[in-house]
C-alpha positions as CSV (number, residue, x, y, z in Angstrom):
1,X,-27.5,36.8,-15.0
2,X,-26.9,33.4,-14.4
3,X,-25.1,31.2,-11.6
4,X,-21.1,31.5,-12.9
5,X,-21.6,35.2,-12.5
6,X,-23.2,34.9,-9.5
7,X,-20.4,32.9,-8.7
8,X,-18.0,35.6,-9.7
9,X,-19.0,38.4,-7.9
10,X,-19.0,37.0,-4.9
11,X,-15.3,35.5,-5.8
12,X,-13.9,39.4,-6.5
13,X,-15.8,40.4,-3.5
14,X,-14.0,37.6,-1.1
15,X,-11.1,38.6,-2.2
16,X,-11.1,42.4,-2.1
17,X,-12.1,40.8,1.9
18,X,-9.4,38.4,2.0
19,X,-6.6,41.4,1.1
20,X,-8.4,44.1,3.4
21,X,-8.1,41.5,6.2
22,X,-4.9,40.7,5.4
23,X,-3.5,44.2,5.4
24,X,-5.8,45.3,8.9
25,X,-4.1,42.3,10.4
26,X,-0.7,42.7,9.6
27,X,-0.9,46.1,11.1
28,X,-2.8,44.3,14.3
29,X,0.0,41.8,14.8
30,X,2.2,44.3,15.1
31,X,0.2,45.7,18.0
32,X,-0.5,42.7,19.1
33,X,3.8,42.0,19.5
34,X,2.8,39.0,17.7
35,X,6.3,38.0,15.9
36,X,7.1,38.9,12.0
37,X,6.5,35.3,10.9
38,X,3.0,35.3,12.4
39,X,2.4,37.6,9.6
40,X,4.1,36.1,6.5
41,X,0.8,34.4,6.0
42,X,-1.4,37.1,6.0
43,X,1.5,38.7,3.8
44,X,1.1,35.6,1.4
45,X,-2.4,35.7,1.1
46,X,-2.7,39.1,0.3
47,X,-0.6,39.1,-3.1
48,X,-2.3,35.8,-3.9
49,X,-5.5,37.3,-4.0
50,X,-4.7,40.4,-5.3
51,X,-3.3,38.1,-8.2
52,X,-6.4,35.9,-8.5
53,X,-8.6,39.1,-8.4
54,X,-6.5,40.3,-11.6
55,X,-7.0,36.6,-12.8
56,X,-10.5,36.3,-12.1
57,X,-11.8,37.5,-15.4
58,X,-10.4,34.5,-17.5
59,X,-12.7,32.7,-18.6
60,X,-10.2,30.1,-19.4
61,X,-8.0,29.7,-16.0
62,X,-10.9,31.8,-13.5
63,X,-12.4,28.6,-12.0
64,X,-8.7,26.5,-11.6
65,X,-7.7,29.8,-10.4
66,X,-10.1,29.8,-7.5
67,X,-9.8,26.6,-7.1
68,X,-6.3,27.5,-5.8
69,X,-6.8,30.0,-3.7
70,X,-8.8,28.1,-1.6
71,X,-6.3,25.1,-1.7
72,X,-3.9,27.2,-0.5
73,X,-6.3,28.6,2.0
74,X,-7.2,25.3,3.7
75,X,-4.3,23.7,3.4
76,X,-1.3,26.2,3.9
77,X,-3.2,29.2,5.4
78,X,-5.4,27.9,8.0
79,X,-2.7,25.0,9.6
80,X,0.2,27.4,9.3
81,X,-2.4,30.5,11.4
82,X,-3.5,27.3,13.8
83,X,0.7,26.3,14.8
84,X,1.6,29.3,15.1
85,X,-0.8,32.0,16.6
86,X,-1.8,29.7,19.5
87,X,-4.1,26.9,18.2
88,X,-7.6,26.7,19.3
89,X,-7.2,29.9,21.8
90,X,-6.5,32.0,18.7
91,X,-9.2,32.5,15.4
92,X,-8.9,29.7,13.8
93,X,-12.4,28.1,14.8
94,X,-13.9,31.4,13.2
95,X,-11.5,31.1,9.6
96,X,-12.7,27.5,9.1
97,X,-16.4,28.9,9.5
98,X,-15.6,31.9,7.0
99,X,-13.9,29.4,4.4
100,X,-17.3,27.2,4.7
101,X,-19.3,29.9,4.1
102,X,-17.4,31.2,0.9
103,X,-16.7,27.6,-0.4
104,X,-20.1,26.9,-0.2
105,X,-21.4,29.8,-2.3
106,X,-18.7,29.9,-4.8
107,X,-18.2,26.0,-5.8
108,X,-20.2,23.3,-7.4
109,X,-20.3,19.7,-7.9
110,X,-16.8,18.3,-6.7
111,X,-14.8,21.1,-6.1
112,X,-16.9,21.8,-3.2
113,X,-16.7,18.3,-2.1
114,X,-13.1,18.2,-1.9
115,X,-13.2,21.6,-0.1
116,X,-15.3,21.0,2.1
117,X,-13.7,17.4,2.8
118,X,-10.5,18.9,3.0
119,X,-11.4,21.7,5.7
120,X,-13.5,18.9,7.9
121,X,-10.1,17.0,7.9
122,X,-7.6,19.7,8.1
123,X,-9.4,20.6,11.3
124,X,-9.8,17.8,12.8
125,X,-5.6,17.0,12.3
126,X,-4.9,20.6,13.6
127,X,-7.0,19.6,17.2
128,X,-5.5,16.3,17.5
129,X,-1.8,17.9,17.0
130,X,-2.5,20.5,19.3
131,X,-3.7,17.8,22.2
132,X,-1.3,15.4,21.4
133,X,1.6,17.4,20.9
134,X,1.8,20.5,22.6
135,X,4.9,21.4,22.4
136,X,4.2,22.3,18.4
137,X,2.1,25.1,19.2
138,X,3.4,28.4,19.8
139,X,2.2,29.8,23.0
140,X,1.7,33.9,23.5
141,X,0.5,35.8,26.4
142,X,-3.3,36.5,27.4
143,X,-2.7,39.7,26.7
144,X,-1.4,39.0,22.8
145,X,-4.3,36.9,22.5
146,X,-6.8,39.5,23.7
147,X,-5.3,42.4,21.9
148,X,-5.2,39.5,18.5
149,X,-9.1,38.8,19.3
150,X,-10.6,42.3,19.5
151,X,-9.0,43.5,16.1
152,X,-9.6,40.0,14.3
153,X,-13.1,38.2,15.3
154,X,-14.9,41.9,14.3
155,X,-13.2,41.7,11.5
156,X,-14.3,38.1,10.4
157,X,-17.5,39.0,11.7
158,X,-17.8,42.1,9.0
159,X,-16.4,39.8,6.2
160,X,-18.7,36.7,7.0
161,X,-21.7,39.6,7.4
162,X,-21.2,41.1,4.1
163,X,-20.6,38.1,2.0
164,X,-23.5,36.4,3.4
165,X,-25.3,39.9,2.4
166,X,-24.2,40.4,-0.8
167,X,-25.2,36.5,-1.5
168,X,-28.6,37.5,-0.4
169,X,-28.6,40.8,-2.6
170,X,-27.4,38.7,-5.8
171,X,-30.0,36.1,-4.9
172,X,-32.8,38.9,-4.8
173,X,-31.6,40.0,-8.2
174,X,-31.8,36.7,-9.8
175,X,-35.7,36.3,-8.3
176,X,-36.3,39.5,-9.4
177,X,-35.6,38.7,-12.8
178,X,-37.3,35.0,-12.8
179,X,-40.6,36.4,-11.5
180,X,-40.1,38.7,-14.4
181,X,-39.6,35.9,-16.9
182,X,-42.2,34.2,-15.2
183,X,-44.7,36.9,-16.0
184,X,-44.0,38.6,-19.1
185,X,-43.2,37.3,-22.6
186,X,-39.5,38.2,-23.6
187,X,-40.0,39.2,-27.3
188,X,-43.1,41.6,-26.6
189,X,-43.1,42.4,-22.9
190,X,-46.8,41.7,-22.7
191,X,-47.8,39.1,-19.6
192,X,-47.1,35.4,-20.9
193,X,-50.0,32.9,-21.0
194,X,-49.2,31.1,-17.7
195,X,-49.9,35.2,-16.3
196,X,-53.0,35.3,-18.5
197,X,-54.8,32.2,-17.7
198,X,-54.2,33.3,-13.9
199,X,-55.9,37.2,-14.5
200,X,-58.9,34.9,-16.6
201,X,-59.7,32.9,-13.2
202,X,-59.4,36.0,-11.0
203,X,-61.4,38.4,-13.9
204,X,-64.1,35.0,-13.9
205,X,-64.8,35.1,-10.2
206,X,-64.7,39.5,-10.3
207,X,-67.8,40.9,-9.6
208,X,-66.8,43.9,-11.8
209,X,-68.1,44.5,-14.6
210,X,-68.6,44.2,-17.6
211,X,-65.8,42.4,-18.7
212,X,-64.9,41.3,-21.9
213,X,-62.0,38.4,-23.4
214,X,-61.0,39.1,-26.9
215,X,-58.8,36.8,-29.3
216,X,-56.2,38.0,-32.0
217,X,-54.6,36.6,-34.7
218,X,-52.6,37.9,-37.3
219,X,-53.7,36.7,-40.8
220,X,-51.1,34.9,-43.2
221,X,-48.1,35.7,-40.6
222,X,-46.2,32.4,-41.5
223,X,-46.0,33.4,-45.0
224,X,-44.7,36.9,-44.4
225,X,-42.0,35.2,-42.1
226,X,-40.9,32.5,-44.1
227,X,-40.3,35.5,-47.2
228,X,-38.7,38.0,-44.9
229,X,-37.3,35.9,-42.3
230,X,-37.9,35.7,-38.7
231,X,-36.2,39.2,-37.4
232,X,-39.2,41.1,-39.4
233,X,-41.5,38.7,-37.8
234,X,-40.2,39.3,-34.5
235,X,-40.1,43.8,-35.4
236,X,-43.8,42.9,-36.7
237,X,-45.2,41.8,-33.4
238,X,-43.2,44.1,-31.2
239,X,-44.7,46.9,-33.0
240,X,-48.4,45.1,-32.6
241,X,-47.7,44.4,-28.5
242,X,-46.2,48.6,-28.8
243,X,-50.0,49.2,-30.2
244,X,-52.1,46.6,-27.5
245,X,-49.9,48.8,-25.1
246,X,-50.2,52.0,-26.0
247,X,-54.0,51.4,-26.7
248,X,-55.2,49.0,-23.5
249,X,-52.2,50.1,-21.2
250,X,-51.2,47.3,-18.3
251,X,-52.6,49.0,-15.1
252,X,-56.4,48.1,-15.8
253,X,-56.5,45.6,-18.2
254,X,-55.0,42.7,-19.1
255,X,-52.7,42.1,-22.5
256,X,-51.2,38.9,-23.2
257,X,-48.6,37.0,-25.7
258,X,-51.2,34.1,-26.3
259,X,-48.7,32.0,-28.1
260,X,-46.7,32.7,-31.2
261,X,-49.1,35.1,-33.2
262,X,-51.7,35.4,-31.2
263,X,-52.8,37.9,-28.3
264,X,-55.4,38.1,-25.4
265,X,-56.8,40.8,-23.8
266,X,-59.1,41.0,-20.8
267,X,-61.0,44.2,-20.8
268,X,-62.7,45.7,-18.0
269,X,-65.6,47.3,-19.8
270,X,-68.5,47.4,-22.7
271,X,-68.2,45.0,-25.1
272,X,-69.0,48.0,-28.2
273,X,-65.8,50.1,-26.5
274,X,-63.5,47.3,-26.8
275,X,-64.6,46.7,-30.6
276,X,-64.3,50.1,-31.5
277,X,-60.5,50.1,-30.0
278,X,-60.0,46.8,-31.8
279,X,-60.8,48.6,-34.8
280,X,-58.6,51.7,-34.3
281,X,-55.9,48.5,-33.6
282,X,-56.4,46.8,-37.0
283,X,-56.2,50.1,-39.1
284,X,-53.2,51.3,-37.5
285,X,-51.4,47.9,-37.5
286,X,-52.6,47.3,-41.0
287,X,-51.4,50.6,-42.2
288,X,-47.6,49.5,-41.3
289,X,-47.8,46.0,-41.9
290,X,-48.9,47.0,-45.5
291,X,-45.0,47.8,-47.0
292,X,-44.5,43.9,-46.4
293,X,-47.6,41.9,-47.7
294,X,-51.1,43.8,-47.8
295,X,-53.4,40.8,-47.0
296,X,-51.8,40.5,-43.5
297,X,-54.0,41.7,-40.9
298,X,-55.5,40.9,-37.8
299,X,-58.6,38.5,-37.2
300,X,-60.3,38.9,-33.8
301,X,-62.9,37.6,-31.7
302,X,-64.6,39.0,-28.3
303,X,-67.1,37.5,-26.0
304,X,-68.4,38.4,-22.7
305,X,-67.4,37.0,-19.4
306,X,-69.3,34.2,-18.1
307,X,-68.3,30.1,-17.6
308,X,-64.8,30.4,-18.0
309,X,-63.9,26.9,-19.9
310,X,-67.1,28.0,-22.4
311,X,-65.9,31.5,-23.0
312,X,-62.4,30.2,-23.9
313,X,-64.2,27.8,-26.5
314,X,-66.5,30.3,-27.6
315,X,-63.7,32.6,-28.2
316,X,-61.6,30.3,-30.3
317,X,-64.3,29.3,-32.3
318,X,-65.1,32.9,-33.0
319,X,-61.5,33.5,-34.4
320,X,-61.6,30.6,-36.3
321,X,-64.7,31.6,-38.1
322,X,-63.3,34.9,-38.9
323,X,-60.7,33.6,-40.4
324,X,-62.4,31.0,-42.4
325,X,-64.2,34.2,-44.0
326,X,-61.0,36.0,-45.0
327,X,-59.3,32.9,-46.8
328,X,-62.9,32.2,-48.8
């Protein structure tokens, strides 16, 4: 999920707000013997978003589209609700702060500098006419005004409330799912290396033990990806990760996507256990990888836990050697 549909959820969800609110207050003006025209607005703005929320799926008009809306909304909407529902006594200080709010979330870059620009200075004219003149505003009875107040500010309340929330729900989402990228390797779902050189200096300072870091490396993998293309590749180590998975689990020890196509695995106990698993790992794996190119296999190296810069180098060398003796 990234930002535009971020973006766009919160868009359909302002404006199944914006035509609720417009409905509830029509009906509210009506108790509130507010006049018809005080409502042609709230008429207005309910067919326009009911038209950009059937508009807000195209990809190719969706963004002008909004853009709209919210022109409208700051420069027909909020000056024609400011003349003519009483000026500041009435709710137009709390529609400026709702249009902030969703103008804020929903635009980027320029659009949301004109925006917000535009509703600074819309507000500003709408307070000077009403103090310098008067006579523009329409005036209603305390009564209308109450009556107006108690059906709309809850109202805008609700609306501000649940758009803020469902911001904060969609933004909780989205961190969800970057401290799952941040962790995990895509292709294989094992932990990435940035997660497995963390576990190494927590496993390094564990008083548990014994614990054990093993290397593996598949053995002529370029070669089997270059002659069936990268999709096997990428089937090849899914079902290798599937096997480290199935065999080491991921609530006790640790299994990582070292980089391309190699893997690390912590292991919390003897080193002979860990080889014999490794060994179960290699007959297994090279049992399927066998219908594609029999001298692929996997090359592995395990040392025990001690200084952890020295382990890593001891480890590496290990593979390396092992490797060296399958290609003599």
């Amino acid at each position: 999920m990234n930002q535009s549909d971020i973006q766009l959820r919160l868009y359909k969800a302002i404006l199944i707000a914006g035509a609720c609110l417009s409905l509830i207050t029509v009906i509210g003006n009506q108790i509130s013997a507010f006049p018809f025209y005080c409502s042609l607005k709230w008429i207005a703005l309910f067919f326009i978003a009911v038209t950009a929320f059937l508009f807000s799926g195209n990809k190719k008009y969706g963004v002008h589209t909004m853009f709209g809306v919210f022109l409208f909304a700051v420069f027909i909407f909020l000056p024609y609700a400011f003349v003519n529902t009483g000026g500041s006594n009435n709710n137009a200080i709390g529609y400026t702060f709702f249009l902030l709010i969703a103008i804020t979330y929903l635009f980027n870059g320029w659009r949301r500098g004109v925006l917000i620009a535009a509703l600074i200075a819309v507000f500003m004219v709408m307070h000077a006419l009403e103090y310098y003149r008067p006579e523009m505003i329409a005036v209603y009875s305390c009564w209308n005004q109450f009556v107006d107040r108690m059906i709309q500010i809850p109202l805008l309340l609700l609306a501000s409330f649940l758009i803020i929330l469902r911001f904060a729900k969609e933004y909780e989402r989205v961190n969800q799912r970057l401290a799952v990228y941040a962790s995990f390797d895509e292709l294989t779902g094992l932990y990435n290396r940035r997660m497995f050189n963390k576990a190494m200096q927590e496993a390094a300072q564990s008083k548990e033990g014994p614990i054990c870091l093993a290397f593996l490396d598949l053995d002529n993998f370029k070669k089997m990806n270059d002659k069936y293309g990268h999709c096997t590749g990428d089937e090849i180590l899914k079902v290798l990760s599937a096997l480290l998975q199935e065999t080491f689990g991921l609530d006790k020890h640790i299994v990582s996507r070292w980089g391309g196509d190699e893997f690390a695995i912590i292991y919390f106990g003897p080193k002979e256990e860990l080889l014999q698993k490794l060994q179960e790992i290699k007959e297994s794996f090279s049992a399927y990888v066998g219908i594609y190119e029999e001298k692929t296999g996997i090359s592995t190296s395990v040392v025990c836990f001690s200084d952890y810069d020295k382990m890593l180098i001891a480890a590496d060398h290990q593979l390396y050697k092992e490797k060296r003796k399958k290609t003599c």
